[in-house]
N, C-alpha and C positions, 0 to 999 in steps of 0.2 A: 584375567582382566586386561594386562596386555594387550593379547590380541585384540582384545574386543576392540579397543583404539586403533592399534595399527589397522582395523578393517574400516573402520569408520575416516581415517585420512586417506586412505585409499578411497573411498567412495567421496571423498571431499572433493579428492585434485584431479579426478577423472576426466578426461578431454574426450573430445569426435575429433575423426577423423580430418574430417576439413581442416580441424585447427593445425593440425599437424604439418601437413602442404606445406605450411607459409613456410615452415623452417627448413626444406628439400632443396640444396642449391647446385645437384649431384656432384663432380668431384672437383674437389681443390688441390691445384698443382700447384710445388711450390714454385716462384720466378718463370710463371706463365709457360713453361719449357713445353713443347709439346708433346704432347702424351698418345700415342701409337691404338690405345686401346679404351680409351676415355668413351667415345660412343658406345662400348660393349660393357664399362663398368656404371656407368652414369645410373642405371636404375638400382644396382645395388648402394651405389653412395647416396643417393637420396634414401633409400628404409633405413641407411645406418644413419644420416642425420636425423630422421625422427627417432630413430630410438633416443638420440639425445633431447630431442626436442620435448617428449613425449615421457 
């Protein structure tokens, strides 16, 4: 019976796609320092913000 819930809040708090976006802001440096490889990390720091996002 458990499960059966936990499947059922899963299908509750489900998102698209789109919603996700909003929360991609690719990478946060700390004290603005500049970052050598920020253009080449920037698309994986935006999927890893949506995972939190999401």
């Amino acid at each position: 019976m458990v499960w059966i819930l936990c499947l059922l809040g899963l299908v509750a708090v489900s998102v698209t796609a789109n919603q996700c976006d909003n929360h991609a802001n690719g990478c946060s440096i700390p004290f603005n320092l500049n970052y050598f490889y920020k253009d080449l990390f920037t698309p994986s720091c935006n999927k890893h913000d949506i995972c939190y996002a999401c």
